[in-house]
C-alpha positions as CSV (number, residue, x, y, z in Angstrom):
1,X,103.5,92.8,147.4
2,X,100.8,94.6,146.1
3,X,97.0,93.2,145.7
4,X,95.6,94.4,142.9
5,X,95.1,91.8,140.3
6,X,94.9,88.9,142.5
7,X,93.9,85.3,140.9
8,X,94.2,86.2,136.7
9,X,96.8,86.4,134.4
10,X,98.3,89.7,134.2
11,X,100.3,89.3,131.2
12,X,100.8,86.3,127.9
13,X,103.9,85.4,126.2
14,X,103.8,82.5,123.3
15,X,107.0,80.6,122.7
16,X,106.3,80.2,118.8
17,X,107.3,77.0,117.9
18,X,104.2,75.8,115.3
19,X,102.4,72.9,116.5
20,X,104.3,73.0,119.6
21,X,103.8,76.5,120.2
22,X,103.1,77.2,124.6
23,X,102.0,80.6,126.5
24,X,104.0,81.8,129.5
25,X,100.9,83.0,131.8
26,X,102.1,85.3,134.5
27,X,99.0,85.5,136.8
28,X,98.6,86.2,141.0
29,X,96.6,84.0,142.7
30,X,96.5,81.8,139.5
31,X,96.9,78.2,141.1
32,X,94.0,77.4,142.5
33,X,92.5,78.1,139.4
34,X,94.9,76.6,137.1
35,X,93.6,72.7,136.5
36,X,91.7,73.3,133.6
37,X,94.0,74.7,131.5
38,X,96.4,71.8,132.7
39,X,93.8,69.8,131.3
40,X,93.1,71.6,127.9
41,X,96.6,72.2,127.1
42,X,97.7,68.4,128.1
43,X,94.7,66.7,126.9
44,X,95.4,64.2,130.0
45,X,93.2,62.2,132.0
46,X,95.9,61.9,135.3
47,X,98.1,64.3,136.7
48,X,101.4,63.6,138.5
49,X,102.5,66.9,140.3
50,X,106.4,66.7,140.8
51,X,107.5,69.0,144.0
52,X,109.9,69.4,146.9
53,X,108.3,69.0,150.5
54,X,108.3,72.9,151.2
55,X,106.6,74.1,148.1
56,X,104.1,71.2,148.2
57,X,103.2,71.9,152.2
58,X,102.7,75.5,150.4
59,X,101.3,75.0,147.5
60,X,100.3,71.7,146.0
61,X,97.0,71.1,148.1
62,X,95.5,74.1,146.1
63,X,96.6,73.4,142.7
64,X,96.1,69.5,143.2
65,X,92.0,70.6,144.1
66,X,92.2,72.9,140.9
67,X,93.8,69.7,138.8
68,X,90.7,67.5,140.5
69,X,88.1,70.2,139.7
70,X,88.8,70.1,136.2
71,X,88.1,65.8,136.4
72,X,92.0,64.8,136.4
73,X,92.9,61.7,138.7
74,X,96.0,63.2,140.5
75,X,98.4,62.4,142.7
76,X,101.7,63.5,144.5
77,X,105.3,63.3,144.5
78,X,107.7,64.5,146.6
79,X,112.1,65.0,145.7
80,X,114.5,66.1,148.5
81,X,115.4,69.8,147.7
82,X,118.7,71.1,146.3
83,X,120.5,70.9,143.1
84,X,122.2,67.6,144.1
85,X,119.0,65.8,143.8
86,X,119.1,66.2,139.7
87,X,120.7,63.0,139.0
88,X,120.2,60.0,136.8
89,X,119.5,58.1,140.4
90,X,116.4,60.5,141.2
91,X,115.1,59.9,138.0
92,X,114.9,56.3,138.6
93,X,113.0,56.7,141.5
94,X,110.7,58.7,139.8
95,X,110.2,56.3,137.0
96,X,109.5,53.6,139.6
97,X,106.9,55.8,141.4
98,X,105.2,56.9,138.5
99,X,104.4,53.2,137.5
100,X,103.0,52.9,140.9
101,X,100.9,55.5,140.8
102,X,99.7,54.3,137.1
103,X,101.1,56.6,135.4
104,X,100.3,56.3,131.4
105,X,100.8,57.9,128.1
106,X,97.8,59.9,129.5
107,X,99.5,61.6,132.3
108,X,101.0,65.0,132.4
109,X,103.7,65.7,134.9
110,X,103.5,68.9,136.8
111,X,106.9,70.8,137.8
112,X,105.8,72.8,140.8
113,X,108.9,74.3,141.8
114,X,112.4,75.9,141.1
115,X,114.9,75.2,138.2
116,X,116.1,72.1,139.6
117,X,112.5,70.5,140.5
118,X,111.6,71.5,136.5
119,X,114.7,70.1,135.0
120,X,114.3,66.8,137.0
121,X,110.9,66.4,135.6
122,X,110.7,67.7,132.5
123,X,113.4,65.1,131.6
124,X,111.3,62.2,133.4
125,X,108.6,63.5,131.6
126,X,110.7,63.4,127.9
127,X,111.9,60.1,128.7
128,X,109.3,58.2,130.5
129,X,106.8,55.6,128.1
130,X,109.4,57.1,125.4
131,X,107.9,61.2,126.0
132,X,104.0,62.2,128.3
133,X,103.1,65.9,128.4
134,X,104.5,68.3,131.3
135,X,103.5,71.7,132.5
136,X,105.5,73.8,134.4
137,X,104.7,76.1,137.3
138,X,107.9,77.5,138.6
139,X,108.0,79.2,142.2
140,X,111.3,80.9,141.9
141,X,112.8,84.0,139.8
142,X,115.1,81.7,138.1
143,X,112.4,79.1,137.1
144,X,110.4,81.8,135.9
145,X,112.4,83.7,133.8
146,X,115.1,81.0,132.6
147,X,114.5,77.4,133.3
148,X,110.7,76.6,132.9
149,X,111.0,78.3,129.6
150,X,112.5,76.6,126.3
151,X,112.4,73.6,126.7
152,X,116.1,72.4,128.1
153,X,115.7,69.4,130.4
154,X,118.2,67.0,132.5
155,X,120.2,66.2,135.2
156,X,123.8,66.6,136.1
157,X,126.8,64.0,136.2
158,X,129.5,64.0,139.0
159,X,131.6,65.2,136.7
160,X,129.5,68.3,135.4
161,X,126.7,69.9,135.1
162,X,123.2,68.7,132.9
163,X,125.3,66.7,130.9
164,X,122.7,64.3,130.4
165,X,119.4,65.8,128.9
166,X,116.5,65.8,126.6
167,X,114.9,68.8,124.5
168,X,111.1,68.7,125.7
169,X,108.7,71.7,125.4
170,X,106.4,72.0,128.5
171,X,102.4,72.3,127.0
172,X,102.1,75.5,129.7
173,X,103.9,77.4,131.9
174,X,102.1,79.3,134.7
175,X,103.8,81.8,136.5
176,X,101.9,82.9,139.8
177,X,104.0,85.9,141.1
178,X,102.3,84.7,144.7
179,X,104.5,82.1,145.4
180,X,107.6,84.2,145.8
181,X,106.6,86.0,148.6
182,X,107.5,82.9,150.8
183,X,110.9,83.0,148.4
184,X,113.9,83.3,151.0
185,X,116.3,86.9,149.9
186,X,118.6,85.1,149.0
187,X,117.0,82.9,146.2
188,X,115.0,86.0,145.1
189,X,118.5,87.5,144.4
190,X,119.7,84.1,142.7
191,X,116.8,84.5,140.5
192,X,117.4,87.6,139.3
193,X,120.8,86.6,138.1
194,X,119.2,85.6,135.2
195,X,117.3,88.7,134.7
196,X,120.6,90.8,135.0
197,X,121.8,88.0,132.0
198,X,119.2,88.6,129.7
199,X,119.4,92.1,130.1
200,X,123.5,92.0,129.8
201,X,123.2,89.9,126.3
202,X,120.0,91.3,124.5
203,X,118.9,94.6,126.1
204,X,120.8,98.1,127.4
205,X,117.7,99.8,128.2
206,X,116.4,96.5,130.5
207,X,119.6,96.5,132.1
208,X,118.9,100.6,133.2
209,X,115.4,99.4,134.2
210,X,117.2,96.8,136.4
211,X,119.6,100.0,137.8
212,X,116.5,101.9,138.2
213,X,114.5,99.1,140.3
214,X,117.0,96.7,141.9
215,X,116.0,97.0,145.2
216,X,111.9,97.5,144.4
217,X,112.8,94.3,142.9
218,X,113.8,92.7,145.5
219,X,111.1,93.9,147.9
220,X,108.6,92.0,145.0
221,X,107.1,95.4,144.6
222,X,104.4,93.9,141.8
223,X,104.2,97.1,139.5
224,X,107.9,96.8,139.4
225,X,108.4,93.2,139.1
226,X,105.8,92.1,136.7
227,X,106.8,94.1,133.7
228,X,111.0,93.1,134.3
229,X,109.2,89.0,134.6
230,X,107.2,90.2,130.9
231,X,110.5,91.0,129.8
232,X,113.0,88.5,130.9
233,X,110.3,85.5,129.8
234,X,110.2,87.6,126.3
235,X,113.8,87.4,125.9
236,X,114.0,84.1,126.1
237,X,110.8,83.1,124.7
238,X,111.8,85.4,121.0
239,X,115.6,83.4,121.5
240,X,113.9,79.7,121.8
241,X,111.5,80.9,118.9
242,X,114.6,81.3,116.9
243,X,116.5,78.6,117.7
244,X,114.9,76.0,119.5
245,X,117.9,73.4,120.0
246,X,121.1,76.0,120.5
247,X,122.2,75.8,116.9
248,X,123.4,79.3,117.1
249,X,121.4,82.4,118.7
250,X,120.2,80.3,122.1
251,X,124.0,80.0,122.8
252,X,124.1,83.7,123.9
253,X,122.2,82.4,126.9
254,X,125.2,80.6,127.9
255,X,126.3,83.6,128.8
256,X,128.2,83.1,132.4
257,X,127.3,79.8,132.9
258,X,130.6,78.2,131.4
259,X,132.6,79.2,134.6
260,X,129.4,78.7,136.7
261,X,129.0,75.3,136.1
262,X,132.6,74.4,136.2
263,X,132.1,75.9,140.2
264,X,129.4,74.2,140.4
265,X,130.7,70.5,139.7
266,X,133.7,71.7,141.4
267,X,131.9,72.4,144.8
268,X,129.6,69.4,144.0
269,X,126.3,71.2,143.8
270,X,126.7,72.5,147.2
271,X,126.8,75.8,148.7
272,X,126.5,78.4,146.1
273,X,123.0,78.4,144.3
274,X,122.7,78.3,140.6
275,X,122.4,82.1,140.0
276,X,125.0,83.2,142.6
277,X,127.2,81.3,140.1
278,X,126.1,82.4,137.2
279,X,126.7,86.2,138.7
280,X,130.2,84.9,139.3
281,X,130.7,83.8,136.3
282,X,129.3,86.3,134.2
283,X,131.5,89.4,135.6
284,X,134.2,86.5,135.0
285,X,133.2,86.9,131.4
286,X,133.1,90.8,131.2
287,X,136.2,91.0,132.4
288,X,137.7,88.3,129.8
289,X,135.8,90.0,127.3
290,X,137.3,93.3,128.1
291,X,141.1,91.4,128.4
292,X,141.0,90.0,124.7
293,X,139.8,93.4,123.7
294,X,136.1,92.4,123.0
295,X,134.0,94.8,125.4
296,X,134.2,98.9,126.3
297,X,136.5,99.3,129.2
298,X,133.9,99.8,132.5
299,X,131.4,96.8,131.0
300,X,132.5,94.2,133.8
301,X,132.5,97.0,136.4
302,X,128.8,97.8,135.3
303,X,127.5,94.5,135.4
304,X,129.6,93.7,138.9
305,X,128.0,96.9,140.4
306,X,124.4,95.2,139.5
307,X,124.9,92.0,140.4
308,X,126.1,93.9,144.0
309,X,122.9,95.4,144.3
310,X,121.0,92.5,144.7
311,X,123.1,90.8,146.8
312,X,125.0,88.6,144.9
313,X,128.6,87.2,144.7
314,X,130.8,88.6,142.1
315,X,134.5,87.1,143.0
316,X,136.1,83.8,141.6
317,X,136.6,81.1,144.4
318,X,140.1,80.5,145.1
319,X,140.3,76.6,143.2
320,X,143.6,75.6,141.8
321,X,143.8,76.4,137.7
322,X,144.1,72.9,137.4
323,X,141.1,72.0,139.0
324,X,139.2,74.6,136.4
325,X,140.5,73.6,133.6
326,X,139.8,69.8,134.0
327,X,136.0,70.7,135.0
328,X,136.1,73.2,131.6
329,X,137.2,69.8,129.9
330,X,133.6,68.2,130.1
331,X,131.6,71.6,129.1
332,X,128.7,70.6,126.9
333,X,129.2,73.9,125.1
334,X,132.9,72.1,124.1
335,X,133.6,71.8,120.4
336,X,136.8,69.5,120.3
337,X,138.9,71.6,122.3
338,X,137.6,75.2,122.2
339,X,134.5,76.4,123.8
340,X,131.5,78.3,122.7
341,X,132.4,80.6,124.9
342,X,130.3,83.8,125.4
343,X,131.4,87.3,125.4
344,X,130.2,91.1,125.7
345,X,131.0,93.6,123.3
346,X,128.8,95.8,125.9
347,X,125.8,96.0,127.5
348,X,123.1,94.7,125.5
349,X,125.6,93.1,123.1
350,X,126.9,89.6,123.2
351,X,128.4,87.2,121.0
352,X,129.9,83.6,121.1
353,X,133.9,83.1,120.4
354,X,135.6,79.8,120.3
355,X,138.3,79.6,123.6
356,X,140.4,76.9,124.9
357,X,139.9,76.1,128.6
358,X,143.5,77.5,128.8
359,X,142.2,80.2,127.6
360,X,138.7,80.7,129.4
361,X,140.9,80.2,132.8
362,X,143.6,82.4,132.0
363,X,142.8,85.2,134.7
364,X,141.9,82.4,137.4
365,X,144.6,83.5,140.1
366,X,147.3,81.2,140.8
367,X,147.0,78.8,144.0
368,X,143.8,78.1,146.4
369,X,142.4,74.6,147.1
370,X,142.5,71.8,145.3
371,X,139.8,70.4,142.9
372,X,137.6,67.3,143.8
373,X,138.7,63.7,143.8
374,X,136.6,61.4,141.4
375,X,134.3,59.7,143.2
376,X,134.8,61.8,146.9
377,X,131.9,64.4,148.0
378,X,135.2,65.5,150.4
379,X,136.3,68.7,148.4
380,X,137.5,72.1,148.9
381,X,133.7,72.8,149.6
382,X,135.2,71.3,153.5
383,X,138.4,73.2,153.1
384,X,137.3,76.7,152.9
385,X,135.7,77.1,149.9
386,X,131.9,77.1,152.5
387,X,133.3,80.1,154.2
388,X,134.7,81.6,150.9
389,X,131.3,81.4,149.0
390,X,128.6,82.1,151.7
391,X,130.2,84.6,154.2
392,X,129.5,87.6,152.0
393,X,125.9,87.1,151.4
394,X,124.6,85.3,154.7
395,X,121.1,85.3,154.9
396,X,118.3,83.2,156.7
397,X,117.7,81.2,153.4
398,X,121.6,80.1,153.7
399,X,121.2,76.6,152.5
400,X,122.3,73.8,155.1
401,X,125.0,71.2,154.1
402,X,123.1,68.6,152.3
403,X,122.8,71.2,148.9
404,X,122.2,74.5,147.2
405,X,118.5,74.6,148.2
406,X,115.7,76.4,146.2
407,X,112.9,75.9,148.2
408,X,110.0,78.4,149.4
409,X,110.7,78.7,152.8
């Protein structure tokens, strides 16, 4: 990455909520510098920083000395990495540790970390003494651009993804577009999934940009990558502005993650990251929207030719219908039986239409391996499915068995 700018904020975008109202800093070089904001913007006299052991060997020493510079007590918590840690059971532990650390309505949480590491405690944080202050200080693309942003917090169920979950606006979130150099290729391109959304739903000329740049991109080539981060965080941050709890307009941010998190409960958070689904499922999307006569004919080709670019998976893993349509049948999104489902009338152009799961699943092919057992981790992910998911996009970040990791490596 390029230098110049190293240790300020490069670029501001406010999340307008009133009263509640947050910037989205993104900064290089900004952590060790970044503890008295925290303390400004959080008004708190002890800080908890949340992280997983590889960003916090990174990471945390620095912004834990900025957090004790600006006369915050602090402390550290470590969670085992992958998306399989964001559970109700992880949450408890938290609770406990944060009691014996001292934690009190004076605390703020820090998220240092990906999507997962913010969800998990951003909804400790909401539910925790009945609601203390967080901040969040995402290290991946995805964190930056989607999940640290908004205010969406929880953890999944067995049977489905964040079904369990709290609105709760961070007070700040920092982006320091240091920490992604030690971002393994194939989370940077996981990340960027949610770029190529935003641009897909809200933006044709964004989604040229992305054309234009998709390999600068991925080589983190700053004058490149800090204007697409301006964007995507902008996209979101107008969209949350507008509709705060998904009443209507936020729901366009869905878009592709209906069939990603029904693969993603299916494979029991294991094996694919979080974006690499959401690619899946949102050429899964253009293609339905261009079946039901919704999108130009060539949008799904488009948005699979991108998503190829940087790396990512574009093909529906081979589970039975079945198995789809009963992990469709616990979508949050779910309205009694039809689906906010979203669609593409092009690029740039989205909209929400209500589906059955019958009908979101209609172009799943027929056969391929069966859906999990309640209660059994023993899935297709054992028979198969590993080889089907990964094989195409091998990399050294490949995550190892025990999750879907989003760690800096």
């Amino acid at each position: 990455m390029n230098r110049a700018g190293e240790g300020r904020v490069l670029r501001s975008v406010e999340v307008d909520l009133g009263k509640r109202s947050y910037p989205v800093q993104i900064g290089a070089g900004t952590l060790a510098s970044l503890g008295e904001e925290i303390r400004r913007r959080s008004g708190a006299s002890q800080a908890v920083l949340v992280t997983v052991p590889a960003v916090g060997r990174r990471y945390a020493a620095a912004l834990l000395r900025s957090v004790r510079a600006a006369g915050l007590r602090s402390s550290r918590i470590d969670v085992p990495d992958g998306d399989a840690t964001k559970n109700l059971r992880q949450v408890a532990k938290l609770y406990e540790a944060l009691l014996d650390h001292g934690a009190d309505r004076d605390t703020v949480l820090i998220a240092l970390g990906g999507g997962m590491v913010g969800d998990l405690t951003g909804f400790t944080a909401a539910t925790f003494l009945r609601g203390i202050a967080f901040v969040q200080v995402p290290t991946t693309v995805l964190a930056m651009v989607d999940a640290s942003i908004g205010g969406k917090t929880g953890v999944n169920l067995q049977r489905g993804k964040n079904l369990v979950g709290a609105f709760h606006q961070p007070r700040l979130v920092c982006i320091d577009v240091e920490t992604l150099s030690s971002l393994a290729q194939r989370q940077r391109a996981a990340g960027f999934a949610e770029v190529i959304k935003k641009a897909a739903i809200w933006d044709a000329d964004f989604f040229e940009v992305l054309e234009r740049d998709a390999e600068r991109l991925m080589a983190l080539d700053r004058d490149a990558l800090v204007p697409v981060l301006e964007r995507a965080v902008r996209i979101k941050a107008d969209v949350v502005s507008r509709d705060e709890r998904e009443q209507g307009l936020r729901m366009l941010l869905n878009f592709g993650h209906t069939m990603a998190h029904a693969l993603e409960a299916l494979l029991h958070y294991r094996r694919l990251l979080h974006g690499e689904a959401v690619a899946i499922g949102m050429v899964y999307a253009a293609r339905r929207s261009e079946a039901l006569g919704l999108a130009t004919a060539g949008t799904a080709d488009r948005l699979e030719a991108l998503c190829r670019r940087f790396g990512l998976p574009t093909e529906l893993l081979r589970f039975e219908r079945s198995a789809y349509l009963a992990a469709l049948g616990v979508d949050k999104k779910r309205r009694d039986s039809r689906i906010h489902y979203v669609v593409l009338r092009g690029i740039g152009r989205a909209e929400t239409t209500p589906l059955t799961p019958s009908e979101i699943a209609a172009a799943v092919p027929r056969g391929g391996v069966r859906g999990p057992r309640s209660g059994s981790g023993k899935t297709g992910a054992k028979q198969g499915v590993r080889r089907q998911a990964v094989s195409k996009h091998k990399t050294r970040g490949t995550p190892r068995s025990r999750g879907a990791g989003e760690e800096n490596a």
